[in-house]
SELUM-574332 format. One line per 3 residues: for each residue x negated, y negated, z negated of N, C-alpha, C, CB. Coordinates in Angstrom, 2 decimals. Last residue first. Glycine has a CB too. Example, Ala and Ser with C-alpha at 12.3 -4.5 7.8 and 13.67 -1.06 7.14 Angstrom:
-12.85,2.25,-7.08,-13.67,1.06,-7.14,-12.90,-0.03,-7.87,-14.08,0.60,-5.72 ~ -13.19,5.69,-7.80,-12.30,4.50,-7.80,-13.20,3.30,-7.80,-11.31,4.47,-9.05
//
This chain:
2.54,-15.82,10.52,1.44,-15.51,9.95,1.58,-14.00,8.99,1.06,-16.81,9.15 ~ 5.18,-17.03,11.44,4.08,-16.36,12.18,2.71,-16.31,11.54,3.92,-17.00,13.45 ~ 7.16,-17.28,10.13,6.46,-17.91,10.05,5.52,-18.05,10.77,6.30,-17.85,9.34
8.20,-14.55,10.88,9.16,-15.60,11.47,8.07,-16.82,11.06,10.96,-15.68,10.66 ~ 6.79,-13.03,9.78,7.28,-12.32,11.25,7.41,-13.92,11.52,8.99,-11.02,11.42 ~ 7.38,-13.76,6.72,5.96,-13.79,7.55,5.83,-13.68,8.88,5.16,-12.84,7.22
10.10,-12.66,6.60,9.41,-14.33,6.42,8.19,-14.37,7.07,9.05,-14.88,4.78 ~ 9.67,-10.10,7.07,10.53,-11.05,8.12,10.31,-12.47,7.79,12.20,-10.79,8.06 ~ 8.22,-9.46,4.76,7.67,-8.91,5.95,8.44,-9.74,7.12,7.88,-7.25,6.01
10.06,-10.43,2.72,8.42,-10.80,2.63,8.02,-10.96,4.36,7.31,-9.25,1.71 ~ 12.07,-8.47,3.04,12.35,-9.91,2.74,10.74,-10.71,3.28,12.80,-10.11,0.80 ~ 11.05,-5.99,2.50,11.26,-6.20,4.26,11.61,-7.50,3.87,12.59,-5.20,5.36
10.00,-6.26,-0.07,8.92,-6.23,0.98,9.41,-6.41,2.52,8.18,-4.86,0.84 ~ 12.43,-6.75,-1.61,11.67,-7.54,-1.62,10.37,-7.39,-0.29,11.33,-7.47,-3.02 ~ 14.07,-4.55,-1.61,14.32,-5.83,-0.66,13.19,-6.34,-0.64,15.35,-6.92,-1.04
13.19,-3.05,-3.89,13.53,-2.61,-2.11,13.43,-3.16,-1.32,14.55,-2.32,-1.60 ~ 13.24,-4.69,-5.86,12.15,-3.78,-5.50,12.46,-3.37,-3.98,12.08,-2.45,-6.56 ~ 15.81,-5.59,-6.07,15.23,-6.25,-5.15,13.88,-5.61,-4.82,15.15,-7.59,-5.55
16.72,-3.03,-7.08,17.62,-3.93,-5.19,16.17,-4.90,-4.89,19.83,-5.68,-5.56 ~ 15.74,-2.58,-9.28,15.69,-2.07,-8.37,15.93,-2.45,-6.58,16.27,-1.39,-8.87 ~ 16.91,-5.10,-10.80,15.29,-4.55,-10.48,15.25,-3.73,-9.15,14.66,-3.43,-11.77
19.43,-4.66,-10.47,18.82,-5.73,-10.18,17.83,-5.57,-9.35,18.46,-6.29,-11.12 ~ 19.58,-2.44,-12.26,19.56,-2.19,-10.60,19.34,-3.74,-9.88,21.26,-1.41,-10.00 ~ 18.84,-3.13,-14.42,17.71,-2.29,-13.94,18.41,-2.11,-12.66,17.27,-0.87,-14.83
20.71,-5.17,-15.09,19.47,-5.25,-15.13,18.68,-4.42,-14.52,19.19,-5.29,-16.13 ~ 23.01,-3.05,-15.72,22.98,-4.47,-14.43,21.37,-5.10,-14.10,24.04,-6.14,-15.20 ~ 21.93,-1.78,-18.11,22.36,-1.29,-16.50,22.35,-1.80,-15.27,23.43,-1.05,-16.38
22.01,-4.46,-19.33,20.94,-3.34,-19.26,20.85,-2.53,-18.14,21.06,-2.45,-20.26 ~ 24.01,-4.78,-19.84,23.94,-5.65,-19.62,22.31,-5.24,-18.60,24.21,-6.53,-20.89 ~ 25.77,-2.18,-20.94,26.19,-2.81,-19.38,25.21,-3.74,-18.85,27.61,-3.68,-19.36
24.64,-2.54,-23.24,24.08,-1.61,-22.20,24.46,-1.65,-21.45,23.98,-0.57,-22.21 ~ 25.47,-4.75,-24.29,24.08,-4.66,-24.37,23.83,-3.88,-23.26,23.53,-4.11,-25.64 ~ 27.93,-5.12,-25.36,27.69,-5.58,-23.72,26.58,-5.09,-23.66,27.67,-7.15,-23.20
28.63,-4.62,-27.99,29.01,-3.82,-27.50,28.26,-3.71,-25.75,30.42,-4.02,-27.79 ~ 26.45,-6.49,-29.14,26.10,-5.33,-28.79,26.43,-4.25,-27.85,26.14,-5.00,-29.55 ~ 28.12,-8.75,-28.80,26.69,-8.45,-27.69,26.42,-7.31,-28.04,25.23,-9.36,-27.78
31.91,-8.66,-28.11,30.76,-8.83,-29.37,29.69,-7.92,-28.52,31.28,-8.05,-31.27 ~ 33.36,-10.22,-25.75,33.25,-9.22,-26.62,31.91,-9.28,-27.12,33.58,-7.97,-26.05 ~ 33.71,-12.60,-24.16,34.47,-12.31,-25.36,33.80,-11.53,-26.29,35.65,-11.67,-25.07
33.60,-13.16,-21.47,34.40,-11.68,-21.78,34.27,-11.68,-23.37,33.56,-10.06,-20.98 ~ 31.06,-13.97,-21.39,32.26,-15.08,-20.70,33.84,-13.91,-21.75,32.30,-14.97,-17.92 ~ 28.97,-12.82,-21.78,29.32,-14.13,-22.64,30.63,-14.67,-22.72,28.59,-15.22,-22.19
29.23,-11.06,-19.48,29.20,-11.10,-20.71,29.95,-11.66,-22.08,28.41,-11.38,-20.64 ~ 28.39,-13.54,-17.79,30.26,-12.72,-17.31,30.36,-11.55,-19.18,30.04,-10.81,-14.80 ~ 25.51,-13.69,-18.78,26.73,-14.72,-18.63,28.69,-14.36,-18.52,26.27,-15.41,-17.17
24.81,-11.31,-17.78,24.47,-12.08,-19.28,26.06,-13.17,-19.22,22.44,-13.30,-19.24 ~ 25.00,-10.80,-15.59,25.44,-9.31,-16.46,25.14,-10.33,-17.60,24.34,-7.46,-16.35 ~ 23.40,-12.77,-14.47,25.10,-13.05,-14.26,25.65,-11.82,-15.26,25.79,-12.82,-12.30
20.75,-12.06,-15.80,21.51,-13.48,-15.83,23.13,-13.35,-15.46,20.76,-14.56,-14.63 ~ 20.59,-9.93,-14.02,20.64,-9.89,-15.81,21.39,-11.36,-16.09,18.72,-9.84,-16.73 ~ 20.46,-10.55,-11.65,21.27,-9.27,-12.01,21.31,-9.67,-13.34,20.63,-7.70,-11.72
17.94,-12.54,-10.99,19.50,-12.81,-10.71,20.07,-11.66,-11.35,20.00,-12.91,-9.07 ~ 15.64,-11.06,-12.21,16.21,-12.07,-13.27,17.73,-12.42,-12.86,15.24,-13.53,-13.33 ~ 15.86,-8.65,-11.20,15.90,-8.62,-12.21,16.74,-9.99,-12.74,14.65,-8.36,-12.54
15.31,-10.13,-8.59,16.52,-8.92,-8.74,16.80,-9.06,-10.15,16.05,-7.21,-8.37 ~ 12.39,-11.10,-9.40,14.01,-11.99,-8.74,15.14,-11.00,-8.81,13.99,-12.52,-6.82 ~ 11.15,-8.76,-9.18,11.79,-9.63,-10.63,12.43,-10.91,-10.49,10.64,-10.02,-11.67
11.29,-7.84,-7.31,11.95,-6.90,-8.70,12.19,-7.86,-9.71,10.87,-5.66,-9.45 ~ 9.96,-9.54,-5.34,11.17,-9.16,-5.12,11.96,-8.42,-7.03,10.90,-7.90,-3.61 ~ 7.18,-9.39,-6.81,8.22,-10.49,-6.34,9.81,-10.44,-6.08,7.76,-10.86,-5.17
6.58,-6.80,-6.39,7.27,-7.33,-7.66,7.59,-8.63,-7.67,6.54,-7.16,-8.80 ~ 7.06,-6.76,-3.27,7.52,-5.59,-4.10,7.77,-6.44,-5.83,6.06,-4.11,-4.03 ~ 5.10,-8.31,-2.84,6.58,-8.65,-2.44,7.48,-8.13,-3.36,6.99,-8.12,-1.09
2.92,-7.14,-3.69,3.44,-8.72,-4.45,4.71,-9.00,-3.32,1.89,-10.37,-4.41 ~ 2.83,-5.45,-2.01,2.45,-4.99,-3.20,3.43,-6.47,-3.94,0.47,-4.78,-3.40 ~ 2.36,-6.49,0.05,4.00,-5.20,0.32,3.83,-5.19,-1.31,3.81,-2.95,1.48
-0.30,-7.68,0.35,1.46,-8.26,0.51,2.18,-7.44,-0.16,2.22,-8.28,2.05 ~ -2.07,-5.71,-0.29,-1.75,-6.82,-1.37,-0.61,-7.20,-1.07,-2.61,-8.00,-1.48 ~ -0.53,-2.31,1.04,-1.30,-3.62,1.22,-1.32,-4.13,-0.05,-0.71,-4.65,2.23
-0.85,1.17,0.00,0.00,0.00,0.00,-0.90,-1.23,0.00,0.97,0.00,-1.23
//
């Protein structure tokens, strides 16, 4: 695996991460119910975050660069 695909890759996971947890935080917040009960929904939403953008993140990278031309 290159340096790019490499720092897309956690570029991408932790933009996933932070958009996925943030709205699983907030719609949370929004719903009332006491944080523990949300914790592991919140958690769940979080790790596929991670995951989506772990995926995304290198063909995201790879078509910016295509299109930048560098």
């Amino acid at each position: 695996m290159n340096r790019s695909t490499l720092r897309d890759t956690l570029k991408g996971a932790l933009v996933g991460l932070a958009v996925f947890g943030t709205i699983a935080f907030v719609q949370a917040l929004r719903s009332g119910a006491p944080f523990p009960q949300v914790l592991q929904p919140i958690g769940v939403v979080a790790v596929i975050g991670l995951t989506v953008g772990a995926l995304a993140g290198p063909l995201l990278g790879q078509a910016l660069r295509r299109r930048r031309g560098g």
